[in-house]
C-alpha positions in Angstrom: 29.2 -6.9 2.4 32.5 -6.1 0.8 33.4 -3.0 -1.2 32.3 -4.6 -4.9 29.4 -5.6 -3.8 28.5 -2.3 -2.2 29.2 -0.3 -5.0 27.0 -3.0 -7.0 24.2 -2.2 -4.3 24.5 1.4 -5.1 24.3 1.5 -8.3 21.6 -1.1 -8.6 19.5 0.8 -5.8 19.8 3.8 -8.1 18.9 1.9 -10.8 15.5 0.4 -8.9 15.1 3.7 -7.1 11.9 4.7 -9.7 10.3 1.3 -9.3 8.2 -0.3 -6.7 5.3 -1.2 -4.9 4.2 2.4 -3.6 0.9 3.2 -1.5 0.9 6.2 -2.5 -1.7 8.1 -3.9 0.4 9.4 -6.4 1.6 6.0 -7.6 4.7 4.6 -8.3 7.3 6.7 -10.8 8.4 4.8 -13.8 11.7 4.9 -15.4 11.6 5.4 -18.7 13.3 2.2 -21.2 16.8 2.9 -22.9 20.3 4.1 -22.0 20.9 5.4 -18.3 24.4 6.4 -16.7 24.7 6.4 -13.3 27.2 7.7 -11.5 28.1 6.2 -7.6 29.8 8.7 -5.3 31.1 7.4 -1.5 30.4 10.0 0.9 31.4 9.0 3.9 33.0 5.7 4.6 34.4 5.2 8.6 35.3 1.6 10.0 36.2 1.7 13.8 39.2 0.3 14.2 40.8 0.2 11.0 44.2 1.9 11.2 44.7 5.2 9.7 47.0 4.5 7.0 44.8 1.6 5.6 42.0 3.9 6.7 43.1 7.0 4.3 43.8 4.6 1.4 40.4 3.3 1.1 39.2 6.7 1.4 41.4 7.6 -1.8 40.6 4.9 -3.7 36.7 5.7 -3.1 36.9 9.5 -3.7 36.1 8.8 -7.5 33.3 8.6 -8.4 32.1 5.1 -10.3 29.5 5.3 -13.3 28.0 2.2 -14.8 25.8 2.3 -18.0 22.7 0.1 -18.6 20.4 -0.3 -21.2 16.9 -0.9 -19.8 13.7 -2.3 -21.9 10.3 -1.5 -21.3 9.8 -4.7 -20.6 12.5 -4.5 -17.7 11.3 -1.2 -16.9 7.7 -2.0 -16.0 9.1 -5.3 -13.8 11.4 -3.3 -11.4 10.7 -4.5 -8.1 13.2 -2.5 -5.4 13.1 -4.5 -2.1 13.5 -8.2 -4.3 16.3 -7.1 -6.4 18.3 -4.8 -3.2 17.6 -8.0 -1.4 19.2 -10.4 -4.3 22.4 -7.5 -4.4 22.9 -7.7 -0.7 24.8 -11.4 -1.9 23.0 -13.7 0.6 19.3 -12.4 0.2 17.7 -12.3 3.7 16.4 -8.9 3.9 13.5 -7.3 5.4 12.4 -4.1 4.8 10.7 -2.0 7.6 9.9 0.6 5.1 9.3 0.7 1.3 7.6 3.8 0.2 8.1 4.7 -3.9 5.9 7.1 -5.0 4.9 10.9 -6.2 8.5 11.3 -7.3 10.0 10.4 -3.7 11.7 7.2 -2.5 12.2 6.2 1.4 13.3 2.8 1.9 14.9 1.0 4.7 15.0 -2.5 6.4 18.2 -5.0 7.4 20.2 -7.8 5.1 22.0 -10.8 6.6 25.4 -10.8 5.2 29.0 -12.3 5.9 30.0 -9.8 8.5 26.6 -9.9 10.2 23.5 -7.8 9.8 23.4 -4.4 8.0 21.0 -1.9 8.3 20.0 -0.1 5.3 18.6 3.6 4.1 17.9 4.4 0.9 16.4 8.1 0.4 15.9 10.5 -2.3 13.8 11.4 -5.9 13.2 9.8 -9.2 11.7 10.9 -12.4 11.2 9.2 -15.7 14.6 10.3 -16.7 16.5 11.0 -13.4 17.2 9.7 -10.2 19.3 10.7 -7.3 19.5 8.6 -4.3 21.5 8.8 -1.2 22.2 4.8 0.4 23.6 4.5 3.9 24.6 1.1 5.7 25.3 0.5 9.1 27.1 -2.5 10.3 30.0 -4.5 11.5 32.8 -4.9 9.4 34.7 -7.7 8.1 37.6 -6.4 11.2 34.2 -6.6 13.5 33.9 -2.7 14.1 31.4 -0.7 13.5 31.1 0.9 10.1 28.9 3.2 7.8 29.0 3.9 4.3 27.1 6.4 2.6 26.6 7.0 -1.4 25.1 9.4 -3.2 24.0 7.8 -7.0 22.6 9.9 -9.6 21.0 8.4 -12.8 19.8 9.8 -15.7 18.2 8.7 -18.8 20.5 9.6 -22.2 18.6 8.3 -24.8 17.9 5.3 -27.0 20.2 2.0 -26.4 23.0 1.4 -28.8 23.6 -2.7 -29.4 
């Protein structure tokens, strides 16, 4: 999975992170329709093997943080599904998801995608309201060099009123 499309995962997996199909007792959190920002933040990003000037240039280019804006409908809102659309984002689909628990405000999710490089494993952690979210995504994997490689993001969401057309 390259760069774009990880940053795309992010923000779409903050985006999805109040949705699902929870057994919870407390049920599934909704997010609530109109605007939302979110803003992506890289953590940590380490490939094995890259060399250290390429290395410390990714990690500059990646210490800003990214926001996206997105108006969502009610209609949207209330057909959210997390694992089908993180699967679609992943670029070649073929994930499966070993854990998918959304619900009472708290999200846990994890499972592996088939991609380019290989397979990825996947995390996604954190809480969601109605008109926040903030999610923390790690990835495990090989890299397009074939090392090993992890990237984790923090995205936060929140809800900033109606949507402007």
């Amino acid at each position: 999975m390259d760069m774009k499309k990880l940053i795309t995962f992010a923000a779409l997996g903050v985006a999805l992170a109040a949705a699902g199909c929870s057994k919870s007792a407390d049920g599934p959190v909704k997010r609530e329709a109109g605007k939302w920002t979110t803003e992506v933040k890289v953590e940590k990003f380490d490939i094995e093997g890259l060399p250290p000037e390429l290395k410390a240039q990714m990690q500059q280019q990646m210490a800003t943080s990214r926001t996206f804006d997105e108006c969502l409908t009610a209609e949207q809102a209330a057909k959210e599904d997390i694992a089908g659309d993180m699967s679609k984002a992943s670029g070649s689909g073929g994930c499966t998801w070993t854990k998918n628990n959304v619900g009472g405000g708290k999200i846990d999710i994890a499972g592996s995608c088939n991609g380019p490089s290989g397979k990825s494993d996947l995390a996604m952690t954190g809480t969601v309201a109605e008109k926040n979210t903030d999610v923390t995504i790690t990835m495990k994997g090989k890299s397009p060099t074939g090392g090993n490689m992890e990237v984790v993001m923090r995205a936060t969401g929140k809800h900033v009123g109606a949507c402007t057309t």
